[in-house]
N, C-alpha and C positions, 0 to 999 in steps of 0.2 A: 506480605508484599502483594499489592495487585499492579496488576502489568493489562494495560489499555491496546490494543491493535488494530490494523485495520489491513486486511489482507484480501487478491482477488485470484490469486494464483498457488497462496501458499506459501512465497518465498517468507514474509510477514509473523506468518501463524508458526511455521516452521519455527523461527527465531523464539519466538513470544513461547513455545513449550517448551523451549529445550532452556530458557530461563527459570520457567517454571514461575511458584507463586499461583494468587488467584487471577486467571483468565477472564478478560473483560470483553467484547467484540465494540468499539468503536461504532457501525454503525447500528448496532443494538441499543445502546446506551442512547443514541440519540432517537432512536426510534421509542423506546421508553421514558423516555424525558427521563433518564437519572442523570442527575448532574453535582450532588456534592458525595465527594468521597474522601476518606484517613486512613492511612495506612503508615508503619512504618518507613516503608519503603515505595514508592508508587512509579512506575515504568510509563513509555509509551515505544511502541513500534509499529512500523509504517514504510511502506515504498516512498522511493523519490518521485514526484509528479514534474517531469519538466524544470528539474534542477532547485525543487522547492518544496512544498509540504501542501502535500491531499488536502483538497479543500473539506475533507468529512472530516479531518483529523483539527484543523484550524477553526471547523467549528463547533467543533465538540471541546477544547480546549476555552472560547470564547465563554460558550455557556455554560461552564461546570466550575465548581469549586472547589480544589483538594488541598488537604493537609497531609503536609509530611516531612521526615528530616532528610529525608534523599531523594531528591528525584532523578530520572535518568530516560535515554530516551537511545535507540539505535533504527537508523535510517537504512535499508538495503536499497540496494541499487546494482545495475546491470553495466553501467561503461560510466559515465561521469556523477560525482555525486556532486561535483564543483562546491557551491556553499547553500545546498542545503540545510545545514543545520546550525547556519548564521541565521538563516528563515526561522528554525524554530527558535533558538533563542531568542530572537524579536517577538517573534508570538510569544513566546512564556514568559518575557519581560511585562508584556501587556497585558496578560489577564494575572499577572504574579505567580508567575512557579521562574523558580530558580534552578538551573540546572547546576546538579552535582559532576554528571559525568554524561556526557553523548558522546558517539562514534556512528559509523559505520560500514556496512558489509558487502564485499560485491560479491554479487548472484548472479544467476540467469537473466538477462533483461528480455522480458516479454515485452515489450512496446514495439508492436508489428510495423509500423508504419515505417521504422527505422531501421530494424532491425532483423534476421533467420533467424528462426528459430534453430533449426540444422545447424548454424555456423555457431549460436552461443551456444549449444550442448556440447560443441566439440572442445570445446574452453571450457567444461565444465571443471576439467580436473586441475591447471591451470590457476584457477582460483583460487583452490587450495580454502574452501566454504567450511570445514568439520574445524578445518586448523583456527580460523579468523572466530567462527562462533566459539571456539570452548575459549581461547583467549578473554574474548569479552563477558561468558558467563562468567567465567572467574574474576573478572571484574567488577563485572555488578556486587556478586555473592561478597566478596573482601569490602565492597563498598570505598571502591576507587573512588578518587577526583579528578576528573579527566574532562575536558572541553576541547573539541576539534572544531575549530578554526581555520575558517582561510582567507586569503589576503583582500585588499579594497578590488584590484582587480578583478580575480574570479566574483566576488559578489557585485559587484558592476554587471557585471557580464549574463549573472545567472538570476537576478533583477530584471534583465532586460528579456530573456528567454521564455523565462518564469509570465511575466507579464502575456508576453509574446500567444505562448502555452495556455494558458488558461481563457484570453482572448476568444482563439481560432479555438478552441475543442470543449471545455464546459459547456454544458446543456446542450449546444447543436453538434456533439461528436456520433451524436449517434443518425446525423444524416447522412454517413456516410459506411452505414451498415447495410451490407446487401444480404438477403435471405435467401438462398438457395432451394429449389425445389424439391433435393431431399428433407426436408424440414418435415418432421413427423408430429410437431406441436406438442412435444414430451415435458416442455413448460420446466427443462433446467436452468436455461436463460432467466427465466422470470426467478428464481428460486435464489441465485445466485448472486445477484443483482442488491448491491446493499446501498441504492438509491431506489427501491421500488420501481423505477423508470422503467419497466418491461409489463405487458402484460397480453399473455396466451390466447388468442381468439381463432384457433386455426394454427396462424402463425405468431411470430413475435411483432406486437407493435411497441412504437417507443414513444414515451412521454416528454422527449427532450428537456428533461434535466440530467442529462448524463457527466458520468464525470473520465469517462475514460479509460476505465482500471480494466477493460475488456476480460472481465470473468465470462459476461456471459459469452464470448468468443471462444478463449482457451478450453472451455467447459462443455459446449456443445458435445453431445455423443454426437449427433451426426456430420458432425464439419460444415454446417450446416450454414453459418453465418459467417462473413466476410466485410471487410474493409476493400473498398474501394482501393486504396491506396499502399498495400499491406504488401511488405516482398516475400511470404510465399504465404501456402497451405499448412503448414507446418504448425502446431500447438505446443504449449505447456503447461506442465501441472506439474507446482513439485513432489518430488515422489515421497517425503515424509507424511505428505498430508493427504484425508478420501475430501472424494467429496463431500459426503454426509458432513465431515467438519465445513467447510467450505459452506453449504447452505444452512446449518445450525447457525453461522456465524454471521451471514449476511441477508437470512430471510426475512 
């Protein structure tokens, strides 16, 4: 089984080992130009981007080629998934993967602009994350048939957000990152970052092709970088996962 990810925080990676199989990193894959793969069984996991599907994940999907008798695919997400993974079934109808079975998982939502970090930790437990993941590994493992679905509304709706989202924040999200003075030019930003869009000269500059997954935010040792627009100070990193996995996976 190999299981494709793409993770900036962990919530992702988290999912993707505790499935197990062989471990792929998403924007690795695209940085290597690997693109056909077989497997019995072949996964993807991935955060919800703005009620839709990471533009790293849509194009790594576009340019790859896999063979297999199941495929399956699990979305986390932090407050609404709406029809996200109407999105990817359209993308996997287009490049031909047929999905066996998608679902899923609400997590911590680090999406600052929206969101406390402080107030989704206190719903951490609430969520009930160990219960929703063993559910679905054991679904994968029996090789369930399962397709989630949501109605012409929600995906009206999450079409129009989606659009919205990628609009205002692809490529130029990152003009709206402030550096703080305590910046010690420790170059995790850069490291973490699985659009290369960063790079150390002092401080962090940005290439603007960003895509938003604000690893290199949550990740700073020094608290160092900020959104303009962010309701607090406050970070995350899920706690299954180090860093070291985090920059293995997106350097």
């Amino acid at each position: 089984m190999k299981v494709f990810y793409f993770t900036a925080t962990g919530n992702s990676l988290h999912v993707a080992k505790s499935i197990g199989g062989e471990l792929y990193s998403i924007p690795q894959m695209l940085k290597e130009k690997r693109h056909v793969f077989e497997d019995e069984a072949i996964g993807f996991v991935f955060p919800c981007h703005g009620l839709g599907i990471p533009r790293l994940v849509i194009d790594f999907m576009q340019k790859s080629q896999f063979a297999a008798k199941y495929f399956f695919a699990v979305m986390t997400y932090g407050n609404k998934a709406a029809a996200g993974l109407n999105h990817l079934a359209k993308i996997g109808k287009n490049t031909g993967i047929c999905f066996n079975y998608t679902n899923e998982i609400l997590m911590i939502d680090n999406y600052l602009p929206l969101f406390k970090i402080e107030d989704q930790l206190t719903k951490e437990g609430s969520k009930n994350i160990d219960e929703q993941l063993e559910r679905i590994v054991s679904d994968i493992f029996t090789k369930q048939t399962k397709i989630t679905q949501k109605g012409i509304a929600t995906t009206a709706v999450s079409r129009v957000i989606y659009k919205l989202f990628t609009k205002h924040n692809y490529d130029k999200g990152d003009k709206n990152f402030i550096i703080k003075d305590n910046c010690n030019g420790c170059k995790v930003c850069e490291k973490v970052c699985p659009k290369s869009n960063i790079e150390v000269e002092g401080k962090p500059g940005f290439l603007h092709k960003c895509d938003v997954c604000y690893a290199c935010i949550h990740h700073c040792p020094q608290r160092a970088i900020h959104l303009k627009s962010e309701r607090s100070s406050a970070r995350f990193i899920n706690q299954n996962v180090k860093l070291k996995e985090i920059i293995d996976a997106n350097n």
